[in-house]
mmCIF file of the N, C-alpha and C atoms, coordinates in Angstrom:
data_MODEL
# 
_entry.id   MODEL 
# 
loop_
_atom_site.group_PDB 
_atom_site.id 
_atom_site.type_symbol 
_atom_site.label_atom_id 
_atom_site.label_alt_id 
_atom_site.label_comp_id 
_atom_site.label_asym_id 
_atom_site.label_entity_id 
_atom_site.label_seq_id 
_atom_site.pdbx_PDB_ins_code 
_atom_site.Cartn_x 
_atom_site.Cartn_y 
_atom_site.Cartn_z 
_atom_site.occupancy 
_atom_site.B_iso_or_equiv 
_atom_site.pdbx_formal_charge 
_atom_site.auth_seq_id 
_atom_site.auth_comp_id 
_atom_site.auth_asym_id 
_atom_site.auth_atom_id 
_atom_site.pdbx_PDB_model_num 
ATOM 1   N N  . UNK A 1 1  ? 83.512  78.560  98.647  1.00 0.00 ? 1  UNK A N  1 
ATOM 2   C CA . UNK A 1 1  ? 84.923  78.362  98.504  1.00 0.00 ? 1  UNK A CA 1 
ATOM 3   C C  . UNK A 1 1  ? 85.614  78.785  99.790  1.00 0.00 ? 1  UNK A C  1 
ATOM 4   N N  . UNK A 1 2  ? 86.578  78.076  100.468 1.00 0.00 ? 2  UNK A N  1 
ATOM 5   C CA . UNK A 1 2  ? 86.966  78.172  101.584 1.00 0.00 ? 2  UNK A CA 1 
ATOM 6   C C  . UNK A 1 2  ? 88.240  78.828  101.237 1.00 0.00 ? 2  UNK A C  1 
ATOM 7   N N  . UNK A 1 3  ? 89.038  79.898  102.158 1.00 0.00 ? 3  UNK A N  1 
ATOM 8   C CA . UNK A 1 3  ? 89.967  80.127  102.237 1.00 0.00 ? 3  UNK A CA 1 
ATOM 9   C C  . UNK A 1 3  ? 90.876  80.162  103.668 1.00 0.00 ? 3  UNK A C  1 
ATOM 10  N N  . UNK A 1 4  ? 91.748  79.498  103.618 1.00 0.00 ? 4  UNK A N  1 
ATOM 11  C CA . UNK A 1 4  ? 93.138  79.490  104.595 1.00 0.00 ? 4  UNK A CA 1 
ATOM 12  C C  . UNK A 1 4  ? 93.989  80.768  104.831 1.00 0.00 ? 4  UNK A C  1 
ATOM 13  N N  . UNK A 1 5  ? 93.826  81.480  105.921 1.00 0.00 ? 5  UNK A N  1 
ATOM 14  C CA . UNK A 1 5  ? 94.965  82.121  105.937 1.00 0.00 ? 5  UNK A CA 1 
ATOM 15  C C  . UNK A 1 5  ? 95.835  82.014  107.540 1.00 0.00 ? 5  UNK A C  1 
ATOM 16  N N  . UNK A 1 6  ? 97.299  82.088  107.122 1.00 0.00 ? 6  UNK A N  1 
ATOM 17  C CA . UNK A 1 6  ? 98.002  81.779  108.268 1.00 0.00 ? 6  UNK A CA 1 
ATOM 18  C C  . UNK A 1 6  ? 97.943  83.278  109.045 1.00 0.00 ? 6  UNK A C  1 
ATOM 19  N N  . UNK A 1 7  ? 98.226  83.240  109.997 1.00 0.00 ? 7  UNK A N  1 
ATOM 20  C CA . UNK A 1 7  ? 98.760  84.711  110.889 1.00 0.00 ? 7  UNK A CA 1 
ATOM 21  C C  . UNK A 1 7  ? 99.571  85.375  111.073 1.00 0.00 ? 7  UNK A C  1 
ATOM 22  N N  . UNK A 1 8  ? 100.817 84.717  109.761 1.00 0.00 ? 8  UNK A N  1 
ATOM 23  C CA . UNK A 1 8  ? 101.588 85.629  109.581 1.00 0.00 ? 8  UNK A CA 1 
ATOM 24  C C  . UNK A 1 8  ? 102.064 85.799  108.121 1.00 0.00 ? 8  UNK A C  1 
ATOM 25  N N  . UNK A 1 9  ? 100.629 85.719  107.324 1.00 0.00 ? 9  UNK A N  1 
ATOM 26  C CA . UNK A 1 9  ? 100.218 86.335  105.683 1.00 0.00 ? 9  UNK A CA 1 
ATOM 27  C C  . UNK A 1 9  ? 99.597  87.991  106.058 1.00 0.00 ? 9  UNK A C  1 
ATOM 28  N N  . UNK A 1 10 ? 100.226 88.256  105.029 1.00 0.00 ? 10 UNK A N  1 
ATOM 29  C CA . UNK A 1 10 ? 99.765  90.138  104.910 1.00 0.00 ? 10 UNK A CA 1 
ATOM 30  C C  . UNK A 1 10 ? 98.077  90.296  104.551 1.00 0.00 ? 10 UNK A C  1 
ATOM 31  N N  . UNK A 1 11 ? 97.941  91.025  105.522 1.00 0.00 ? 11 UNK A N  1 
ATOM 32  C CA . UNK A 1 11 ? 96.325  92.051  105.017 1.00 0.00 ? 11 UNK A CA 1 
ATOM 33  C C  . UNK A 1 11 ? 96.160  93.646  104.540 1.00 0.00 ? 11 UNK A C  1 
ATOM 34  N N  . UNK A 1 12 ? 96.420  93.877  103.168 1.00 0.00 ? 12 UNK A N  1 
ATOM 35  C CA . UNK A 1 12 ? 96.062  94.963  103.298 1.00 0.00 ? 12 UNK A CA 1 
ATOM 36  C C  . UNK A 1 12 ? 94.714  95.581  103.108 1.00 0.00 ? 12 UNK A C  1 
ATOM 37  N N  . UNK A 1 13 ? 94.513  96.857  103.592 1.00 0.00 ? 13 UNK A N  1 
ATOM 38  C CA . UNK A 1 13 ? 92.851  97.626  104.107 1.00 0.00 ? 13 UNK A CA 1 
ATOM 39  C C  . UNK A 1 13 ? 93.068  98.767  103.732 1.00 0.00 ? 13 UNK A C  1 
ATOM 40  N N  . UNK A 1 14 ? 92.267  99.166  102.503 1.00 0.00 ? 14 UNK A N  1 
ATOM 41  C CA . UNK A 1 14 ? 92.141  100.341 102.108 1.00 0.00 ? 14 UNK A CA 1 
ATOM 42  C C  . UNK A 1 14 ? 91.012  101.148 101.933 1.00 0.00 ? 14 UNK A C  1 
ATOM 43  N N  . UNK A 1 15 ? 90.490  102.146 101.998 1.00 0.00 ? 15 UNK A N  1 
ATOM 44  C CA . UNK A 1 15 ? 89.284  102.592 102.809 1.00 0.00 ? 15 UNK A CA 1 
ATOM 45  C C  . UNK A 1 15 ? 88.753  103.429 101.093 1.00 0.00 ? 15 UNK A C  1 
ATOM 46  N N  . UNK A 1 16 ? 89.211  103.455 100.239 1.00 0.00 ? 16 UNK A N  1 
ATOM 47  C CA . UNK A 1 16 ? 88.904  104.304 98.751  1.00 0.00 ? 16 UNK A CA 1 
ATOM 48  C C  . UNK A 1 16 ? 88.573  104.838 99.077  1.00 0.00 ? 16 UNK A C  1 
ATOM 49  N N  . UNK A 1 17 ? 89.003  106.287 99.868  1.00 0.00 ? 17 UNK A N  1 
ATOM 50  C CA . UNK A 1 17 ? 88.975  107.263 100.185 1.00 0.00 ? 17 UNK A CA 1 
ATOM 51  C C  . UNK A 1 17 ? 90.013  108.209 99.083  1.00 0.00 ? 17 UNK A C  1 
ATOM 52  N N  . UNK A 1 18 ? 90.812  107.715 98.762  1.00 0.00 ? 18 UNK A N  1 
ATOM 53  C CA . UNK A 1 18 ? 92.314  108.119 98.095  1.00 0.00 ? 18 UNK A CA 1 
ATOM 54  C C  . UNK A 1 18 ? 92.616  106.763 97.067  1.00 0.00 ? 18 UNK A C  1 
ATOM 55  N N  . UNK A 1 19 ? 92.079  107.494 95.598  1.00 0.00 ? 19 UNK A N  1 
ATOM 56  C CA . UNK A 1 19 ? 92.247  105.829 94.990  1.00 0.00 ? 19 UNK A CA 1 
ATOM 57  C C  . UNK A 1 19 ? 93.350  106.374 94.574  1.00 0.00 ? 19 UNK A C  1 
ATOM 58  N N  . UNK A 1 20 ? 93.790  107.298 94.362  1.00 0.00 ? 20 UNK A N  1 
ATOM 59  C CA . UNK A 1 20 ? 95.083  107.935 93.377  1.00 0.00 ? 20 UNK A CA 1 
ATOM 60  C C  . UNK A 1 20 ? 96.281  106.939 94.031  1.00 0.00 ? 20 UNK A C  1 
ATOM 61  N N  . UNK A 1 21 ? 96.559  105.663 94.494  1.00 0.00 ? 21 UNK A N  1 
ATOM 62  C CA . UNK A 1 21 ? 97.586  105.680 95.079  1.00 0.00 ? 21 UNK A CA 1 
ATOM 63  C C  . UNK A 1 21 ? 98.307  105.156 93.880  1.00 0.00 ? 21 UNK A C  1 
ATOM 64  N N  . UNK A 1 22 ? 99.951  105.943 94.040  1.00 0.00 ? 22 UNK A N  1 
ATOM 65  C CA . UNK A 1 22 ? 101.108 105.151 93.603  1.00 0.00 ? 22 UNK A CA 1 
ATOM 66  C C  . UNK A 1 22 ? 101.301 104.049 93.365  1.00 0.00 ? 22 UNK A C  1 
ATOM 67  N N  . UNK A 1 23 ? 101.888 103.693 92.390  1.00 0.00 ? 23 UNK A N  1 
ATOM 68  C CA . UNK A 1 23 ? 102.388 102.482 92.198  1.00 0.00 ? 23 UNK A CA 1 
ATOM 69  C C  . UNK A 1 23 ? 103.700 102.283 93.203  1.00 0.00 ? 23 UNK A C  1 
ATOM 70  N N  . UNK A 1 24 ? 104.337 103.331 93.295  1.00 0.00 ? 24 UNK A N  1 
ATOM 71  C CA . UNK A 1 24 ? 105.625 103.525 93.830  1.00 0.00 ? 24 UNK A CA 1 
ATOM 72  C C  . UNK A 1 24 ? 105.593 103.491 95.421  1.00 0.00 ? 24 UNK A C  1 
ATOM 73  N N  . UNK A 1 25 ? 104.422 104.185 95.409  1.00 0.00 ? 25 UNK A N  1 
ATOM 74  C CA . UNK A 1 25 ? 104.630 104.529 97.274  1.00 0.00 ? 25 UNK A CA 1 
ATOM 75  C C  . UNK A 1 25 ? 103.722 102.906 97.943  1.00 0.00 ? 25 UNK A C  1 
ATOM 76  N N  . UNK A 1 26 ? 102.882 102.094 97.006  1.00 0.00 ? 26 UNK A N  1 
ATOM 77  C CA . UNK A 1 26 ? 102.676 100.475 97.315  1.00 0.00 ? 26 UNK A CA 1 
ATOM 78  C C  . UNK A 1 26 ? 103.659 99.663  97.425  1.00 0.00 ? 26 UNK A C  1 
ATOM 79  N N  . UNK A 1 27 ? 104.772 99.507  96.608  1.00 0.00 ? 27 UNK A N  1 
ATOM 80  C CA . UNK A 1 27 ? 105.791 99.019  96.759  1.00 0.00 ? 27 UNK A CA 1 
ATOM 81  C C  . UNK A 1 27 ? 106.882 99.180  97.529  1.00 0.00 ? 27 UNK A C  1 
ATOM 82  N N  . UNK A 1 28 ? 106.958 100.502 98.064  1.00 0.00 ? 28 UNK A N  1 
ATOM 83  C CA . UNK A 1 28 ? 107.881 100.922 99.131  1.00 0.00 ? 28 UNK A CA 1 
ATOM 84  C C  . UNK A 1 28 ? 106.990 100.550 100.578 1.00 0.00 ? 28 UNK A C  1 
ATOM 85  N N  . UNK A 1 29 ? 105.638 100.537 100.485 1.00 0.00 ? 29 UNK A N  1 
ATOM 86  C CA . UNK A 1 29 ? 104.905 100.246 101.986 1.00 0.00 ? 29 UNK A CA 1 
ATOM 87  C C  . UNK A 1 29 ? 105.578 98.726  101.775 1.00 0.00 ? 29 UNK A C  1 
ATOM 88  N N  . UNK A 1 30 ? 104.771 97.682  100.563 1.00 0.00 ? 30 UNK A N  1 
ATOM 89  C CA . UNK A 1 30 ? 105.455 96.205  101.431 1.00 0.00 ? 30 UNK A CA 1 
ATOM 90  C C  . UNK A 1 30 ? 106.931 96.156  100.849 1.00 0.00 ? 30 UNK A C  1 
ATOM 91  N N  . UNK A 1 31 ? 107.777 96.602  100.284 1.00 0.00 ? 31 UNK A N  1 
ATOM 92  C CA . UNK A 1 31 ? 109.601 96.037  100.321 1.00 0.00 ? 31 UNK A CA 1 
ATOM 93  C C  . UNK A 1 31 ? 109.604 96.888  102.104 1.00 0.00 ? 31 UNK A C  1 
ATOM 94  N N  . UNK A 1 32 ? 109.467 97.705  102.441 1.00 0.00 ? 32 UNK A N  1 
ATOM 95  C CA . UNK A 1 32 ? 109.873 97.909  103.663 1.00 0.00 ? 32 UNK A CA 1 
ATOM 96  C C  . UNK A 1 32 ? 109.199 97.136  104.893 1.00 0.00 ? 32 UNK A C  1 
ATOM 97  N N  . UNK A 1 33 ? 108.318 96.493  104.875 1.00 0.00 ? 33 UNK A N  1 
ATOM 98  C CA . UNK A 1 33 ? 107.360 95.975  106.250 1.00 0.00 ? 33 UNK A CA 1 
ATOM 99  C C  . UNK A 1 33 ? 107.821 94.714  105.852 1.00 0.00 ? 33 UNK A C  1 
ATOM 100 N N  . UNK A 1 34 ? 107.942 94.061  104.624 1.00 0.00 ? 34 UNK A N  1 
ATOM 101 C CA . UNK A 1 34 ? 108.172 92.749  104.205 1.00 0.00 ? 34 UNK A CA 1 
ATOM 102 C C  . UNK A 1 34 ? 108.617 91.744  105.281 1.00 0.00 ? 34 UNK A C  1 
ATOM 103 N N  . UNK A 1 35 ? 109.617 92.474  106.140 1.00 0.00 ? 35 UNK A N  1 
ATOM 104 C CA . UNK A 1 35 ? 109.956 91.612  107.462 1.00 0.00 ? 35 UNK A CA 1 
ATOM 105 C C  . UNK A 1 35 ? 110.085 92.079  108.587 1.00 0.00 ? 35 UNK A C  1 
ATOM 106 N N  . UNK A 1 36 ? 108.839 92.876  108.604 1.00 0.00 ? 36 UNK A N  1 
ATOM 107 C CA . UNK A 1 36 ? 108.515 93.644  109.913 1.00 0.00 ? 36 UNK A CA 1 
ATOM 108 C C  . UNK A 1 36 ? 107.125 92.450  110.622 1.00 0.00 ? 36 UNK A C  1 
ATOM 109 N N  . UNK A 1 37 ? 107.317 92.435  111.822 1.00 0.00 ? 37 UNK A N  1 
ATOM 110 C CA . UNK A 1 37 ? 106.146 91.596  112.578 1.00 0.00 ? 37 UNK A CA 1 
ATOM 111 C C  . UNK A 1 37 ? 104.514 91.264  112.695 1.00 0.00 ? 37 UNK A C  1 
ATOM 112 N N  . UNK A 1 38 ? 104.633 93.258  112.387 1.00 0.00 ? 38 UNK A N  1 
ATOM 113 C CA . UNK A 1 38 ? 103.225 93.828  112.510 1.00 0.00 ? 38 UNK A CA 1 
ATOM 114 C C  . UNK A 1 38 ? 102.774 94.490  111.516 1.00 0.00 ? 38 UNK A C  1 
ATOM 115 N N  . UNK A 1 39 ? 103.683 95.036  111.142 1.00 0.00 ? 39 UNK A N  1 
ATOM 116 C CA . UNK A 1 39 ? 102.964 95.799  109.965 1.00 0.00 ? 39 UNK A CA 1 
ATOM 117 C C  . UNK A 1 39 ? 103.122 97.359  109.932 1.00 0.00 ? 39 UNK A C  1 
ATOM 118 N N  . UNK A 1 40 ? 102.647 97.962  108.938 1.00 0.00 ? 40 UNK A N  1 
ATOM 119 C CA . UNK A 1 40 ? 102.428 99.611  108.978 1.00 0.00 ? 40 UNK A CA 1 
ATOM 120 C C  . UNK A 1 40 ? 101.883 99.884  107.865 1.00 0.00 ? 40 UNK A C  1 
ATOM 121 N N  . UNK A 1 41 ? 101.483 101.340 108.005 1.00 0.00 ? 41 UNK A N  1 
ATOM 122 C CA . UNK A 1 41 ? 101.042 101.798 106.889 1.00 0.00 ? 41 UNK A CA 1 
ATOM 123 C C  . UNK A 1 41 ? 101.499 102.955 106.044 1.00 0.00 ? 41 UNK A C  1 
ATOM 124 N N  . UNK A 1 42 ? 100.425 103.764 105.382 1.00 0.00 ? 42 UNK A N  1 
ATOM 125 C CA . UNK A 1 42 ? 101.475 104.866 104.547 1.00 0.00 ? 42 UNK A CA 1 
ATOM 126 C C  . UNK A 1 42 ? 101.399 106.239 105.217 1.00 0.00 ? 42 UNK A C  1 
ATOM 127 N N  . UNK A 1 43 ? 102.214 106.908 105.463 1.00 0.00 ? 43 UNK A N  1 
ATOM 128 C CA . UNK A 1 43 ? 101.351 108.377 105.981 1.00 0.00 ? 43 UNK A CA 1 
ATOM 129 C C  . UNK A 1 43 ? 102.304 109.497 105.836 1.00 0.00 ? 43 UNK A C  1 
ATOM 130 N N  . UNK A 1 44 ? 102.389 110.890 105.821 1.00 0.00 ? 44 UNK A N  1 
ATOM 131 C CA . UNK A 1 44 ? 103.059 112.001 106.107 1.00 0.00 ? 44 UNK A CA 1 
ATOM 132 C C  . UNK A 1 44 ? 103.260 112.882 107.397 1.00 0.00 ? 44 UNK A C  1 
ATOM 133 N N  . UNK A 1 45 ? 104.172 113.531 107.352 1.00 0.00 ? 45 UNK A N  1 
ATOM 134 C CA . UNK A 1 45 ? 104.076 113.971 109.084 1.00 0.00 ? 45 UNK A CA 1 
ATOM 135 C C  . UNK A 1 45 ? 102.869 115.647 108.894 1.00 0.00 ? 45 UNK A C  1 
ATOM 136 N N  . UNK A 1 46 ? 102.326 115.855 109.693 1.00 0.00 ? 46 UNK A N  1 
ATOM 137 C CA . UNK A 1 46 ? 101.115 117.072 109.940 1.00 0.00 ? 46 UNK A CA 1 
ATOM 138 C C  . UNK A 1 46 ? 102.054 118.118 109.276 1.00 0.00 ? 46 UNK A C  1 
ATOM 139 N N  . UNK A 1 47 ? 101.237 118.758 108.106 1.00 0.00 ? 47 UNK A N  1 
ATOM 140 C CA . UNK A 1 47 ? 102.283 120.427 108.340 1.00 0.00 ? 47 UNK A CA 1 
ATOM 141 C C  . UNK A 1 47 ? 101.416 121.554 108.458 1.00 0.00 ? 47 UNK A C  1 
ATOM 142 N N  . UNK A 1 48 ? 100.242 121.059 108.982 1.00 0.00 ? 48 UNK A N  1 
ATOM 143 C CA . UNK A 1 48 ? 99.322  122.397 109.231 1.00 0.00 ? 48 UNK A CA 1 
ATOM 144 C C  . UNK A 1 48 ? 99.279  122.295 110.593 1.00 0.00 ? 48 UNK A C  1 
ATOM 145 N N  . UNK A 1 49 ? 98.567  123.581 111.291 1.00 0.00 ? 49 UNK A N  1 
ATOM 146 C CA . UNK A 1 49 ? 98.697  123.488 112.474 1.00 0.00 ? 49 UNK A CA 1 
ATOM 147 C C  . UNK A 1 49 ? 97.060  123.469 112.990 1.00 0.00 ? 49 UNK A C  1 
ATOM 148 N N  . UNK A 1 50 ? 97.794  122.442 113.984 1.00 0.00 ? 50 UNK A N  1 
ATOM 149 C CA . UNK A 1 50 ? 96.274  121.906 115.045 1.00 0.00 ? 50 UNK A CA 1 
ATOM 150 C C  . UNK A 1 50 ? 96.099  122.268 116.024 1.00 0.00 ? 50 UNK A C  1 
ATOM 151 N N  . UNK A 1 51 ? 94.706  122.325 116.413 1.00 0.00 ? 51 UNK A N  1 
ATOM 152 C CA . UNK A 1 51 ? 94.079  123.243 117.464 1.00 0.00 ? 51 UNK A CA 1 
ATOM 153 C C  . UNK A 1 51 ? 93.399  122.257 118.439 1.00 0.00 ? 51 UNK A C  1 
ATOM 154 N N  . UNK A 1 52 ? 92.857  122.380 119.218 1.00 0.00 ? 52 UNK A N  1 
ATOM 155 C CA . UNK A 1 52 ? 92.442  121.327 120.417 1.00 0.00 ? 52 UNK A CA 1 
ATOM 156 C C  . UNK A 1 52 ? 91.628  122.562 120.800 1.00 0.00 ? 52 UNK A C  1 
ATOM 157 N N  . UNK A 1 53 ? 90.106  121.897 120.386 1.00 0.00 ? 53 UNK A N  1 
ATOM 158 C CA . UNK A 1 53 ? 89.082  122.859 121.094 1.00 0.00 ? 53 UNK A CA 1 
ATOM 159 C C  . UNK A 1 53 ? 88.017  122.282 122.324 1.00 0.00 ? 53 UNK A C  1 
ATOM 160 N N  . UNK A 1 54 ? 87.283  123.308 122.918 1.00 0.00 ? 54 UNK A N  1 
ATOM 161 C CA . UNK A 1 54 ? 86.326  122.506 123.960 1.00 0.00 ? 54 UNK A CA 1 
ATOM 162 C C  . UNK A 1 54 ? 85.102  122.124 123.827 1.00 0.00 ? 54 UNK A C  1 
ATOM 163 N N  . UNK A 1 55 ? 84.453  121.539 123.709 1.00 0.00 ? 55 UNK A N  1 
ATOM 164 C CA . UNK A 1 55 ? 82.530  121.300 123.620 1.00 0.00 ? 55 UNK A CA 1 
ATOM 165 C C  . UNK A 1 55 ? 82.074  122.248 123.011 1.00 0.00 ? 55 UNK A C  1 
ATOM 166 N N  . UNK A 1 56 ? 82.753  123.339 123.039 1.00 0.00 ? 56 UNK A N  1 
ATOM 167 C CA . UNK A 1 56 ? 81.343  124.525 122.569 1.00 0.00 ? 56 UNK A CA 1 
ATOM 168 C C  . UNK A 1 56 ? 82.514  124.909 121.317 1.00 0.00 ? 56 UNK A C  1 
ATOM 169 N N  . UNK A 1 57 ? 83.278  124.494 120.709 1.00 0.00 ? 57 UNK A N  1 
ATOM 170 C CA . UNK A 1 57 ? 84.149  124.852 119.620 1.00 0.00 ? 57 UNK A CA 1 
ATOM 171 C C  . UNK A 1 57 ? 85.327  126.114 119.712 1.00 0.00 ? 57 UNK A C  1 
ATOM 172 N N  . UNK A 1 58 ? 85.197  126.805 121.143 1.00 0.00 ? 58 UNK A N  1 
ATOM 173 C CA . UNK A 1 58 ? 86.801  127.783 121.623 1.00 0.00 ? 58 UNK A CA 1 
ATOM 174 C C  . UNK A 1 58 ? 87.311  126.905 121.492 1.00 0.00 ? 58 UNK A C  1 
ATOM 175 N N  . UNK A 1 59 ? 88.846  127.598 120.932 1.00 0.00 ? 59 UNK A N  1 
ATOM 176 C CA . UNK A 1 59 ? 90.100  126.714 120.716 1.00 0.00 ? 59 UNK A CA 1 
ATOM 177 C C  . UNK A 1 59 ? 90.526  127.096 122.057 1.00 0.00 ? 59 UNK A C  1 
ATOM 178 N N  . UNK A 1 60 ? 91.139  126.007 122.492 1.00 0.00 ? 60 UNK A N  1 
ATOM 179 C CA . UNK A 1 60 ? 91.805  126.354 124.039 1.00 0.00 ? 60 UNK A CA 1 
ATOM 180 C C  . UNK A 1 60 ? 93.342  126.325 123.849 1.00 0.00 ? 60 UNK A C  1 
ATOM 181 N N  . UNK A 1 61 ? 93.962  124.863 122.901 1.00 0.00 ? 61 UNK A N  1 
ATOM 182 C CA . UNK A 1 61 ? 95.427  124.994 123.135 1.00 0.00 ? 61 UNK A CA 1 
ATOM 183 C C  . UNK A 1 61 ? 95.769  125.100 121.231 1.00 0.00 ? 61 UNK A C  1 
ATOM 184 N N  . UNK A 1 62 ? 96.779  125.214 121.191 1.00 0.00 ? 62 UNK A N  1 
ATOM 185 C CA . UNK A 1 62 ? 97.521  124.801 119.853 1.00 0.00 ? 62 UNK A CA 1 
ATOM 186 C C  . UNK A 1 62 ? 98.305  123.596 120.004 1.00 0.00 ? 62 UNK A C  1 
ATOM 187 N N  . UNK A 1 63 ? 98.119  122.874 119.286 1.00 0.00 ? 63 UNK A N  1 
ATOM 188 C CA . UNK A 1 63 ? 98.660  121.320 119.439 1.00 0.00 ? 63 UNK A CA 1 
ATOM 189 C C  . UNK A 1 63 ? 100.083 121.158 118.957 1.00 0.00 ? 63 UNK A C  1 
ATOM 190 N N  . UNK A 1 64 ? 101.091 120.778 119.504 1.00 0.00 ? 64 UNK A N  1 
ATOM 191 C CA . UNK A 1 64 ? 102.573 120.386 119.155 1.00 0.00 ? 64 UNK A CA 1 
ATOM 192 C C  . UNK A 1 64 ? 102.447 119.679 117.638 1.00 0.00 ? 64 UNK A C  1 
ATOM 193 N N  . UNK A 1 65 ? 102.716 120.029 116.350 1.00 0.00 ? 65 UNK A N  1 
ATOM 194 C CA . UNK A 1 65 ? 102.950 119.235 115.489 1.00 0.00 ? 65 UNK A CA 1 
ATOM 195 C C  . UNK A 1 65 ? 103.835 117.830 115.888 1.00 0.00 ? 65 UNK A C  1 
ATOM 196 N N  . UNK A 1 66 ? 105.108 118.051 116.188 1.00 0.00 ? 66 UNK A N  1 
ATOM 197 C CA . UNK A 1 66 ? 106.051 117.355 116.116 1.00 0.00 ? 66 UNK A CA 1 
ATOM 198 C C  . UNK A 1 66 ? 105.444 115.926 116.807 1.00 0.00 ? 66 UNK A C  1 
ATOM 199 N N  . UNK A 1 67 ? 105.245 114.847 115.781 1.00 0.00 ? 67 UNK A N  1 
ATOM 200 C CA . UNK A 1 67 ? 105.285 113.281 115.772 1.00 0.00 ? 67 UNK A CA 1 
ATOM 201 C C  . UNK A 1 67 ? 104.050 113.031 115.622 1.00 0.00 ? 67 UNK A C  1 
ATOM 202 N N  . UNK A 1 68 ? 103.330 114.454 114.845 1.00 0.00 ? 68 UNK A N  1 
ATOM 203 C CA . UNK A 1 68 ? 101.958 114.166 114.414 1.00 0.00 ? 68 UNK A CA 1 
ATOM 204 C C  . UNK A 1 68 ? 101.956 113.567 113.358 1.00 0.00 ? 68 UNK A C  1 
ATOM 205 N N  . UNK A 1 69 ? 100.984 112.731 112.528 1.00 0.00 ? 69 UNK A N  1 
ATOM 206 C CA . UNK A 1 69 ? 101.606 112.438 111.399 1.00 0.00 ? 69 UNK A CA 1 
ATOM 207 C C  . UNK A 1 69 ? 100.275 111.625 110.911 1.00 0.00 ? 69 UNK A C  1 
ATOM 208 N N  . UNK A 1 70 ? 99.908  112.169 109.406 1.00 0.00 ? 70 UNK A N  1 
ATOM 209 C CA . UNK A 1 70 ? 98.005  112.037 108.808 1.00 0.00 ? 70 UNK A CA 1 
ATOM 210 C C  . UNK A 1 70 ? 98.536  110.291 108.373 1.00 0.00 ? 70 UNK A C  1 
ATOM 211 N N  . UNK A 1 71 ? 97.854  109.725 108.594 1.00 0.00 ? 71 UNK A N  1 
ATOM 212 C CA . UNK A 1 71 ? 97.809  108.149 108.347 1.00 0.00 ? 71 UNK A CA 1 
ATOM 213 C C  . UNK A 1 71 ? 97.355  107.922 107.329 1.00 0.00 ? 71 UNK A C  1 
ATOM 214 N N  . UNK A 1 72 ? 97.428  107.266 106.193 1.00 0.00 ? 72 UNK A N  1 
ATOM 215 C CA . UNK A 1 72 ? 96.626  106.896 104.595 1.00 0.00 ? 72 UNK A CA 1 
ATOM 216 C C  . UNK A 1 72 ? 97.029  105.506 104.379 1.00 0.00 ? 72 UNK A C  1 
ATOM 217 N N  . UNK A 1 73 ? 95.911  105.114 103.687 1.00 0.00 ? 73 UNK A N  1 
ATOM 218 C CA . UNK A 1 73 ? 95.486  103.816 103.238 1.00 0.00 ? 73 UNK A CA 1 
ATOM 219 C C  . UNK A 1 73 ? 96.209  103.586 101.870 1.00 0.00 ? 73 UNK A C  1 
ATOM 220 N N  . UNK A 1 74 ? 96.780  102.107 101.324 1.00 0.00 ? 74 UNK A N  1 
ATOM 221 C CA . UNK A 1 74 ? 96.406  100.878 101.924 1.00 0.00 ? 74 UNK A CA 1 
ATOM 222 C C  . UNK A 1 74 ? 97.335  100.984 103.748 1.00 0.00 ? 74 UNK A C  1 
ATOM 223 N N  . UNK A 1 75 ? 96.645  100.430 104.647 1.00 0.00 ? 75 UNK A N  1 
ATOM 224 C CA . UNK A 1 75 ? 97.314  100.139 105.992 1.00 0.00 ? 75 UNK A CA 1 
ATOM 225 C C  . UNK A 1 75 ? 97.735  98.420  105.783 1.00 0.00 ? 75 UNK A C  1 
ATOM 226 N N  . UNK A 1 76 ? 98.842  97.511  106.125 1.00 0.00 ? 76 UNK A N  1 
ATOM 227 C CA . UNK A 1 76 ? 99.444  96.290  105.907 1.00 0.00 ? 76 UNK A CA 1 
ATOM 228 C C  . UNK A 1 76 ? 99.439  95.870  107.606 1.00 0.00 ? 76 UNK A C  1 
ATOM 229 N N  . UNK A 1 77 ? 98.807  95.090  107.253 1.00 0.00 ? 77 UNK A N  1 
ATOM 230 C CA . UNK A 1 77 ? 99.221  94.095  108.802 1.00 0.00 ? 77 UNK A CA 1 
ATOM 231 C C  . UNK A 1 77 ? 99.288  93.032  108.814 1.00 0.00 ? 77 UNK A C  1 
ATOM 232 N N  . UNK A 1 78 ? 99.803  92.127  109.657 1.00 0.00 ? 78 UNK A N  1 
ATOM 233 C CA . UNK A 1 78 ? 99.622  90.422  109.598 1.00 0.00 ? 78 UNK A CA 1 
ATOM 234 C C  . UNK A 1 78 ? 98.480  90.420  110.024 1.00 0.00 ? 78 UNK A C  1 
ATOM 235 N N  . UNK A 1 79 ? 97.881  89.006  109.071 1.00 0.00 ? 79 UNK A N  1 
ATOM 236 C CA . UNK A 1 79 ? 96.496  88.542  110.048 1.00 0.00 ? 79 UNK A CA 1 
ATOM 237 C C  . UNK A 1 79 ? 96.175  88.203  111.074 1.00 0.00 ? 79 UNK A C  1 
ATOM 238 N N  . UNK A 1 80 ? 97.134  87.831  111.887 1.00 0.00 ? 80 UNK A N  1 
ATOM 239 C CA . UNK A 1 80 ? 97.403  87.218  112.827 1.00 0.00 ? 80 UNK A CA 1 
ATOM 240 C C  . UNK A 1 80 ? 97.338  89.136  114.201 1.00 0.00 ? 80 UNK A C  1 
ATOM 241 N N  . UNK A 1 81 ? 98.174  90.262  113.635 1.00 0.00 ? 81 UNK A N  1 
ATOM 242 C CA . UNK A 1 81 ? 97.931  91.070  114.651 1.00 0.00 ? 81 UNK A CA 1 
ATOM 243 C C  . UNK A 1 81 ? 97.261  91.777  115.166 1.00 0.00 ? 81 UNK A C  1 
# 
C-alpha cells in the first residue's frame, strides 16, 4: 500500500519513553504549531542544576540554567523539514 505525503503535512515522533502523555498538553503542541513552518515540540525549562564535567568525571563549571530547557516527545514537524 503506497502512501503520499506532501512536505508540508505534520510528522509526529515519539520515542515511548513517557507514554503518560496528556491529552491536554497534545492538543496545545498542534493548536499552537498548527501554522507554524517547522514545527516544535513539548518541553519544560531545566530546574535542576547542571554541571559540565571533564573526561575523568571533575566537575569543572556549573552550567547557566537560563534557556536550558528538557525536550519531550511527541516532537511535530513538517515532512518536508
Amino acid at each position: 500500500m503506497a502512501c503520499e505525503v506532501a512536505a508540508d503535512d505534520w510528522v509526529l515522533v515519539h520515542d515511548a519513553a513517557r507514554p503518560c502523555l496528556g491529552r491536554a498538553d497534545l492538543h496545545r503542541l498542534v493548536e499552537d504549531l498548527c501554522d507554524h513552518p517547522v514545527g516544535g515540540l513539548l518541553g519544560v525549562p531545566v530546574r535542576d542544576t547542571m554541571k559540565r564535567c571533564a573526561a575523568d568525571g571533575s566537575i569543572v563549571a556549573t552550567v547557566d540554567r537560563a534557556g536550558l530547557w528538557h525536550a519531550y516527545t511527541p516532537q511535530m514537524f513538517r515532512f518536508g523539514s
